[in-house]
Backbone as CSV, one residue per row, in Angstrom:
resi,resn,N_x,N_y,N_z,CA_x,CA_y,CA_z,C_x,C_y,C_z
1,UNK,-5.155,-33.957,-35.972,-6.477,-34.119,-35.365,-6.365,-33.941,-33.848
2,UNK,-7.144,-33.120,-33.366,-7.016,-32.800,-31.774,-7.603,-34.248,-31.148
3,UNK,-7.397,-34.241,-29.683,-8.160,-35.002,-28.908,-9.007,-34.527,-28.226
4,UNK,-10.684,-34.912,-28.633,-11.582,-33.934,-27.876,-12.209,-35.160,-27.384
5,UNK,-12.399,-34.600,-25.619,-13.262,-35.127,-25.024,-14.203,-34.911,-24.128
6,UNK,-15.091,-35.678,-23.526,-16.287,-35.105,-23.117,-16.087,-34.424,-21.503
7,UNK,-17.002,-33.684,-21.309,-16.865,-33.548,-20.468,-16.271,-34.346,-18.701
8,UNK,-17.394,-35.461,-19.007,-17.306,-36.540,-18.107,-15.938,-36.788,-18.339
9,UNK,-14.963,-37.047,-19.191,-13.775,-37.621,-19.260,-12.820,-36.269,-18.922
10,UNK,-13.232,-35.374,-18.747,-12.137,-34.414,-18.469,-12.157,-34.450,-17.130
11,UNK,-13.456,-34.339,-16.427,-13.476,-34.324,-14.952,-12.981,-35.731,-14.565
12,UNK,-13.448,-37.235,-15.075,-12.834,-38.230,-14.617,-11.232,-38.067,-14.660
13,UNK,-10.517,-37.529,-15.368,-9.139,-37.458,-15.612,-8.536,-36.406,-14.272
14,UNK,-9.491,-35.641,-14.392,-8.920,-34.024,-13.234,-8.814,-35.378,-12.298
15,UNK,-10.213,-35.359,-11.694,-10.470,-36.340,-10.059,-9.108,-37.005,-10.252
16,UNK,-8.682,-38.065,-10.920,-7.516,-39.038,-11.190,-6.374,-38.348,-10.635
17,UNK,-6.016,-36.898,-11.859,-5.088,-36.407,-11.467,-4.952,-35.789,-9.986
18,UNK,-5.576,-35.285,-9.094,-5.780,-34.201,-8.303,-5.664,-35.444,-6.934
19,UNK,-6.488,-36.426,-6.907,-5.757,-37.784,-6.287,-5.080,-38.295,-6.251
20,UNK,-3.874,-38.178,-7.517,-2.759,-38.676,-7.677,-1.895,-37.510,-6.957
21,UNK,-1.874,-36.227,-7.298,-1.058,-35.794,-6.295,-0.974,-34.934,-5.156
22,UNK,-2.290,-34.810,-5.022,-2.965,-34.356,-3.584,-3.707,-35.405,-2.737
23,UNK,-3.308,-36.612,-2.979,-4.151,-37.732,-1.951,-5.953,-37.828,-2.137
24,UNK,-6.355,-38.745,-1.436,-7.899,-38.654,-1.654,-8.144,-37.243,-0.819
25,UNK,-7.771,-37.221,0.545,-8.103,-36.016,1.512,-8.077,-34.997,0.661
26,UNK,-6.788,-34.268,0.293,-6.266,-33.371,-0.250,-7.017,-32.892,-1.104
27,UNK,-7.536,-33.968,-2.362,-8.307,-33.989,-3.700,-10.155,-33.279,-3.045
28,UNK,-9.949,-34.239,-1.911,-11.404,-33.618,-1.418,-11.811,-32.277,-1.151
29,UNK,-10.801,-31.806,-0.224,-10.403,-30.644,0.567,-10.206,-29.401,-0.375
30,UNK,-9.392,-29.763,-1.902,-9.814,-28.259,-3.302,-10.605,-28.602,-3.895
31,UNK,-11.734,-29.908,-3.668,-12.858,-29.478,-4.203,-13.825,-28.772,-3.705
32,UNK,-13.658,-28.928,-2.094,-14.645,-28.469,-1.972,-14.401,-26.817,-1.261
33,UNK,-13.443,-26.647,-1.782,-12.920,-25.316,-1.813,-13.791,-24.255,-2.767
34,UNK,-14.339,-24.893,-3.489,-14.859,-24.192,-5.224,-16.720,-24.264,-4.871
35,UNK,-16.864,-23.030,-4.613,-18.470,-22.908,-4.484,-18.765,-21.843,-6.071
36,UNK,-19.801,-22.541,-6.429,-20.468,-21.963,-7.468,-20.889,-20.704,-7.369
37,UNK,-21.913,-20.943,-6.177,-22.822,-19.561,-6.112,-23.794,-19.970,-6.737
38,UNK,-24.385,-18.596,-6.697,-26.619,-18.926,-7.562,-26.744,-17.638,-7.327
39,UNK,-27.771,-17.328,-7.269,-28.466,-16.436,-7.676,-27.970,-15.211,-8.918
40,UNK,-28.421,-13.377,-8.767,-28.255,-12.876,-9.364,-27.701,-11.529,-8.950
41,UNK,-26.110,-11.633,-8.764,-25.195,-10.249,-7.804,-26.133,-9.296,-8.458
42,UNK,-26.326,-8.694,-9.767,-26.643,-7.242,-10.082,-28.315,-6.916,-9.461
43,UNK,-28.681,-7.535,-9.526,-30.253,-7.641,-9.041,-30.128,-7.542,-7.177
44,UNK,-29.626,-8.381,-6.947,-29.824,-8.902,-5.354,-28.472,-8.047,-4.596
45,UNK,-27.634,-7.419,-5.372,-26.682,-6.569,-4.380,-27.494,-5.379,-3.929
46,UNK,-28.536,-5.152,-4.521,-29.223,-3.385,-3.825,-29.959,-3.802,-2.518
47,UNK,-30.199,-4.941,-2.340,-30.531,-5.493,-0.921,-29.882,-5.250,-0.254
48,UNK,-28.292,-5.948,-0.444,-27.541,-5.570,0.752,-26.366,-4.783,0.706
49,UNK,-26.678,-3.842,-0.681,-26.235,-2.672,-0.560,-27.034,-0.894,-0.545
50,UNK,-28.095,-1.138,0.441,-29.153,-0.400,0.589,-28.770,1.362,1.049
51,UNK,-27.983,1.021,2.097,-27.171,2.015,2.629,-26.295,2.954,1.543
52,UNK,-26.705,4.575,1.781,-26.123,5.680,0.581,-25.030,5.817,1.364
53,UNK,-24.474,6.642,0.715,-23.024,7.639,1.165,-23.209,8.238,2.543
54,UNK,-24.419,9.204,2.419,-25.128,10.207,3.788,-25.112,9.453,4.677
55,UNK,-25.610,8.053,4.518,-26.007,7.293,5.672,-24.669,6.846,5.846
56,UNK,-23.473,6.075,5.471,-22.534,5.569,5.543,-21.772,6.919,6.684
57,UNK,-21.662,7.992,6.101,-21.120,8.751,6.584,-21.417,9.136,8.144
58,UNK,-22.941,9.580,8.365,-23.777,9.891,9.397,-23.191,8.359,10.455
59,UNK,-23.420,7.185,9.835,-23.186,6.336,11.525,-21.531,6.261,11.924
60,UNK,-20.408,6.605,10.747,-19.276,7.314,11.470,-19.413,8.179,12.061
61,UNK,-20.292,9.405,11.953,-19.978,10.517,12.639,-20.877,10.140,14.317
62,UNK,-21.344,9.198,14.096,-21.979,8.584,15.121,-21.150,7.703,15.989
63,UNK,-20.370,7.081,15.245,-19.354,6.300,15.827,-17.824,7.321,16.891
64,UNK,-17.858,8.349,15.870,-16.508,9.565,16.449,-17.139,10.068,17.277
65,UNK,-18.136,10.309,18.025,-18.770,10.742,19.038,-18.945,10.042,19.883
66,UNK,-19.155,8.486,19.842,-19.090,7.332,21.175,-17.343,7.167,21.334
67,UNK,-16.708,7.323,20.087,-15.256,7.083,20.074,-14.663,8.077,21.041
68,UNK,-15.027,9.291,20.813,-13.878,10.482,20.676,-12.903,10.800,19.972
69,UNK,-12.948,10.429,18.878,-12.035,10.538,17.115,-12.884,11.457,16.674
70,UNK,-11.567,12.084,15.937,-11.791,12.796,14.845,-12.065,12.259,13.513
71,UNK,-12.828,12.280,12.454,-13.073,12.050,11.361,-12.534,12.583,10.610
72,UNK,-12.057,12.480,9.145,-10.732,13.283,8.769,-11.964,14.198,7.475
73,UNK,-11.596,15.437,7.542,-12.139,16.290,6.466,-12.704,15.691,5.263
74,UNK,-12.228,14.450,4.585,-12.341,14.065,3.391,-13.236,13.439,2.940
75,UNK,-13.817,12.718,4.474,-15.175,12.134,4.925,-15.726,12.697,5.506
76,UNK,-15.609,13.789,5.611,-17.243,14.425,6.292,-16.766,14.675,7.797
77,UNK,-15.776,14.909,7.705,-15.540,15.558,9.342,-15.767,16.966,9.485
78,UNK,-15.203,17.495,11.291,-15.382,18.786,10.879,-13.944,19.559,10.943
């Protein structure tokens, strides 16, 4: 017969453990290392991935002209 338990008792056991050998600080400090997140990447990345190729390309070639670099052929140099 396994030992199954609830949730609450798995996290009470982690906290226990993770205090036992990372200190209270320590225990604090990888929790709060761990962000969830929210919302929805596939939906909400075309926001702030708006910018095409042309355009990506065009403000390098914008950039090698304030620079004075060459852009290498493979990207759109000349």
């Amino acid at each position: 017969m396994s030992d199954v338990r609830t949730i609450s008792e798995i996290r009470k056991i982690g906290i226990k453990a993770l205090a036992q050998s990372l200190g209270p600080i320590g225990m604090v400090r990888f929790l709060q290392s761990f962000e969830l997140g929210y919302g929805d990447y596939t939906k909400e990345r075309h926001e702030w991935l708006e910018e095409d190729i042309d355009k990506i390309v065009s403000e390098i070639k914008k950039e090698e002209k304030l620079m004075a670099i060459k852009v290498p052929d493979w990207i759109g140099g000349k």
